[in-house]
C-alpha positions in Angstrom: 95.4 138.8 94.1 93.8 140.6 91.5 93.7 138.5 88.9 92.2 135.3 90.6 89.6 137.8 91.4 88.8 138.8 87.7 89.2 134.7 86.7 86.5 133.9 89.1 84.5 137.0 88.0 84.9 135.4 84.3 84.0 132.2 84.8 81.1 132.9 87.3 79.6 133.4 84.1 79.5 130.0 83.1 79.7 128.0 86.1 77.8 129.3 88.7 78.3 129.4 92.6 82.1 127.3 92.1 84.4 130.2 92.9 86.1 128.1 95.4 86.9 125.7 92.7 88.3 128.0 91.1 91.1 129.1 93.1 91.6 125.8 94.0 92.3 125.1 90.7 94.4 128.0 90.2 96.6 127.2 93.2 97.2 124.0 91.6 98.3 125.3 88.3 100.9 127.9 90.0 102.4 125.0 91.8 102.7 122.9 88.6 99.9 120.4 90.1 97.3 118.0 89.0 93.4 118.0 90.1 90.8 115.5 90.4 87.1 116.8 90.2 84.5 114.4 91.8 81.0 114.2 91.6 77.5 112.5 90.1 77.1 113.0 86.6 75.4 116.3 85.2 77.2 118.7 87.9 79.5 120.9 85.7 83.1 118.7 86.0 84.1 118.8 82.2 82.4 122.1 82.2 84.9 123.4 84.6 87.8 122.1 83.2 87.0 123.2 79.6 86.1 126.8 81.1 89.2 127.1 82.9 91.3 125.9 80.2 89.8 128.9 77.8 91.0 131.6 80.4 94.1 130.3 79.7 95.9 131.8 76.6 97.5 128.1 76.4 96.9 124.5 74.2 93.8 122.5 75.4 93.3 119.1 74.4 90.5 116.7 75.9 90.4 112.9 76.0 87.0 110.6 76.4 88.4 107.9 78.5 86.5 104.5 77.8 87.3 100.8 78.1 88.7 100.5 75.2 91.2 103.4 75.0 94.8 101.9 74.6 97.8 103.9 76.5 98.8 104.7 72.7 96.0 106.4 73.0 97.3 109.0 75.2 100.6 109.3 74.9 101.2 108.4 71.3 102.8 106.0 68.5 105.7 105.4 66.0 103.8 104.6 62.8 105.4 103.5 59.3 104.6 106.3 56.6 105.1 104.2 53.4 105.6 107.1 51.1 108.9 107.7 53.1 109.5 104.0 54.0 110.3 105.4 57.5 109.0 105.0 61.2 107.7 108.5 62.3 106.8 109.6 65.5 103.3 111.2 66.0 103.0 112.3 69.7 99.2 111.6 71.7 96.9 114.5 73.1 99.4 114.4 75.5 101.5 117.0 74.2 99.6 119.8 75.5 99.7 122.5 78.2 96.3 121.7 79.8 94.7 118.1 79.3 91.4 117.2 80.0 90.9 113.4 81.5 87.4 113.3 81.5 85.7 109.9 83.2 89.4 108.7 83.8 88.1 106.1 85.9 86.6 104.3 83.2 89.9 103.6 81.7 91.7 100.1 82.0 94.5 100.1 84.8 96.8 100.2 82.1 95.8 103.2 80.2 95.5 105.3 83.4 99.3 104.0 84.4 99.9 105.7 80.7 99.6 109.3 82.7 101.8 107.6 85.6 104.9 109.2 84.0 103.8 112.3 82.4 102.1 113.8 85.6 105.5 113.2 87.7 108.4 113.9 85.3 106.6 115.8 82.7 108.1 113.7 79.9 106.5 111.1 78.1 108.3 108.0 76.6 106.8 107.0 73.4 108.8 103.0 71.9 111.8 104.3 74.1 111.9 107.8 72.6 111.1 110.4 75.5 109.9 114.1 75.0 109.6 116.6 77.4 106.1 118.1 77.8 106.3 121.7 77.4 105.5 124.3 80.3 102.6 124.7 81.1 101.2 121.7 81.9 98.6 120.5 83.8 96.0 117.9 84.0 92.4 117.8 85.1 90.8 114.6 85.5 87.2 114.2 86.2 85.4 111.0 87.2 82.3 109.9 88.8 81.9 108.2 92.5 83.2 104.4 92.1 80.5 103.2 94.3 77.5 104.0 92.0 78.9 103.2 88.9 79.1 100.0 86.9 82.4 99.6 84.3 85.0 101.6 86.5 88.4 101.0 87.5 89.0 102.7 90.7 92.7 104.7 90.4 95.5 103.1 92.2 97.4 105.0 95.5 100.2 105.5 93.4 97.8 107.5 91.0 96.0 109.4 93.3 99.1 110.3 95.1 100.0 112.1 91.9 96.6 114.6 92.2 97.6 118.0 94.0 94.2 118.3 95.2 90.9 116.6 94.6 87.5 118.5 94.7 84.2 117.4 95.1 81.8 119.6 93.1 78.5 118.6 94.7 75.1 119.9 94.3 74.7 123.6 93.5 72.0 125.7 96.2 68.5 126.2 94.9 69.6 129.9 94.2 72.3 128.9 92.1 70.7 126.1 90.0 67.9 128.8 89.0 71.0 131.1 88.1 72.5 128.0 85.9 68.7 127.8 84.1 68.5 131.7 83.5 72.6 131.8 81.8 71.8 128.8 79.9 68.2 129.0 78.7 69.3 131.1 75.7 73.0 130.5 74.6 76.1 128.6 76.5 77.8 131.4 77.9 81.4 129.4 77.3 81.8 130.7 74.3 81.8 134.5 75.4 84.7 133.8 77.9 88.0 135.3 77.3 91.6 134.5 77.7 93.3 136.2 81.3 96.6 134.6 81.6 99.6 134.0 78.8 101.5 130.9 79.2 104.2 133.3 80.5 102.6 134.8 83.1 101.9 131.3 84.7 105.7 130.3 84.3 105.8 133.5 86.1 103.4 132.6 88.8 105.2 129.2 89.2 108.1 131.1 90.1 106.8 133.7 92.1 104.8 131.0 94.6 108.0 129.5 95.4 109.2 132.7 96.9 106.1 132.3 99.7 107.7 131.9 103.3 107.0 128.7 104.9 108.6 129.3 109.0 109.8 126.3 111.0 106.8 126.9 113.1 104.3 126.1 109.7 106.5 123.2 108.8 106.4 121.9 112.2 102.9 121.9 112.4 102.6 120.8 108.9 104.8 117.3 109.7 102.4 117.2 113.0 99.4 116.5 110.6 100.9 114.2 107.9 102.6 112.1 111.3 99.4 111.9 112.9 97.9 110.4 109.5 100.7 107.8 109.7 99.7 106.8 113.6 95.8 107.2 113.6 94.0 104.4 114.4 91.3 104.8 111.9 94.1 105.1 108.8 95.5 102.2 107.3 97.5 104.3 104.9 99.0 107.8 105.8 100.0 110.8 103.7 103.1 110.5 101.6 106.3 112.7 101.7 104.7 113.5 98.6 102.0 114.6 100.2 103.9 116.8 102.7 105.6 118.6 100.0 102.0 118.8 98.2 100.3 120.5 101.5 102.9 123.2 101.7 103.2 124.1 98.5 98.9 124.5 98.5 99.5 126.3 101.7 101.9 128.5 99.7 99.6 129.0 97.2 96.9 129.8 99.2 98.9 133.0 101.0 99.7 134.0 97.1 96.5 134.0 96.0 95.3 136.3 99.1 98.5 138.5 98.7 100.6 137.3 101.8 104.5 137.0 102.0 104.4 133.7 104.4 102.2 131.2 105.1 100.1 131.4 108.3 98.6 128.1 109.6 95.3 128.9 108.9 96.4 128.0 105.0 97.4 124.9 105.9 94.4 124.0 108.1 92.1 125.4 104.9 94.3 123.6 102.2 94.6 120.1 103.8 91.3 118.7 103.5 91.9 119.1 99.8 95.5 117.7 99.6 95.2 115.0 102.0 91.7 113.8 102.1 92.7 111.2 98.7 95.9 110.2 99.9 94.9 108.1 102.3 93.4 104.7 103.2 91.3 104.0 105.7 91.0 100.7 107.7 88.0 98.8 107.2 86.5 99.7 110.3 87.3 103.6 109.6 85.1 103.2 106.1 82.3 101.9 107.7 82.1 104.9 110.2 83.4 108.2 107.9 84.6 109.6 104.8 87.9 110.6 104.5 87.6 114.1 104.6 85.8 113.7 108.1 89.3 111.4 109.0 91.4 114.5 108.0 88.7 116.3 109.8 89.8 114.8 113.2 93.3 114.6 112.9 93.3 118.3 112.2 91.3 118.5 115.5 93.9 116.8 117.0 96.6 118.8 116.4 97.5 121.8 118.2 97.9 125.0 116.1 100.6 127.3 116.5 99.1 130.7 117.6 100.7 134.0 116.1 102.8 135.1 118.8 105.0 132.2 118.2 105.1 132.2 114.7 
């Protein structure tokens, strides 16, 4: 698709040696999805979000999640405006088309169960008064790994269940970290990106991606992964229907993006690790041994993949 390939060209730019991350986070804004960026601190999370928020021609808004921000916080309050001796309703950085959560994990359980609603229904209910969130909308959370940090509050299943995909930005190469010195050592780059995409055009995409064939053959072998999730001996917790329905609409972004009709296995097989990796828990002998990408890993190894000819 052309113009995934002129955003990653753009934001190249400014954050160097992620064009993976990119798409990803472009598939997940076609299907109307939420994503998760994890990694140490200092490795370009809120840089990426903020980045790929400005090639959108669409409202931004960014909240600092601490301790000691309330869920009014977010979504927003009725206050009493004396000069009309009336109860008005001001909405929350909520109200936006993309939303940055940046360190979500250092909110309270409480405040994070604020975005519960929002992310599912795209409404938010503010003293019993609910607004719709207007299209676009999308949010990008970042946070930093739980077990090296002191003052989080890991997010709950249900929470994480509600993240299309979550990346892990890792390191950059020795290549690209001299690159990052070099862009930056003068001016920030950010501010010479441009917009690519009108809030139109993305209501467009979200309409077109739907459109994406998905054969009985895919979905078969699409229920063969999630199952096996659900049986493996390693997995306390399996994938969610939610998580079905997640995996083949990725896979349908997936053959957008790269200009195909239908979806071929091979987009499933690349998009699961991303979908499926945080929605599930492992025993506590499976944690001791791997991660939970190497878990999704094996069960993809253990399931057979359709070849073409039967497709």
């Amino acid at each position: 698709m052309k113009m995934v390939k002129q955003l990653k060209s753009e934001m190249a730019n400014v954050v160097i040696g992620k064009n993976d991350v990119v798409e990803l986070m472009f598939n997940a804004l076609i299907n109307k999805g939420h994503v998760l960026l994890e990694s140490v601190p200092g490795t370009g999370k809120t840089l990426l979000a903020k980045s790929f928020a400005k090639t959108l021609d669409a409202d931004f808004k960014r909240i600092q999640f601490t301790p000691d921000v309330l869920p009014s916080d977010v979504t927003g309050i009725q206050f009493f405006n004396p000069k009309e001796q009336n109860f008005e309703l001001r909405p929350g950085p909520i109200m936006t088309n993309v939303l940055l959560a940046d360190e979500i994990n250092r909110a309270t359980p409480r405040t994070q169960s604020s975005l519960l609603e929002v992310m599912e229904e795209r409404q938010v209910t503010i003293d019993g008064v609910t607004l719709p969130i207007p299209g676009p909308f999308m949010v990008v959370a970042t946070q930093n790994p739980i077990e090296s940090q002191q003052g989080t509050f890991p997010l709950p299943e249900a929470q994480m269940d509600r993240f299309f995909i979550q990346v892990d930005m890792g390191y950059p190469t020795l290549e690209e970290e001299k690159q990052i010195m070099n862009s930056y050592r003068v001016e920030d780059p950010i501010q010479q990106l441009s917009s690519l995409f009108t809030k139109e055009e993305i209501l467009e995409f979200q309409n077109e991606v739907k459109n994406i064939k998905v054969s009985s053959i895919v979905q078969d072998y699409i229920l063969d992964i999630v199952h096996t999730t659900r049986n493996h001996e390693e997995i306390e917790l399996g994938v969610s229907p939610r998580g079905t329905l997640a995996l083949m609409r990725a896979a349908q972004g997936n053959a957008f993006i790269n200009g195909k009709e239908f979806v071929l296995p091979e987009d499933v097989k690349k998009m699961a690790p991303y979908v499926l990796s945080h929605r599930i828990v492992l025993t506590m002998e499976g944690s001791l041994k791997k991660t939970n990408k190497q878990i999704i890993d094996d069960v993809l190894s253990r399931v057979t993949v359709p070849v073409e000819a039967t497709l």
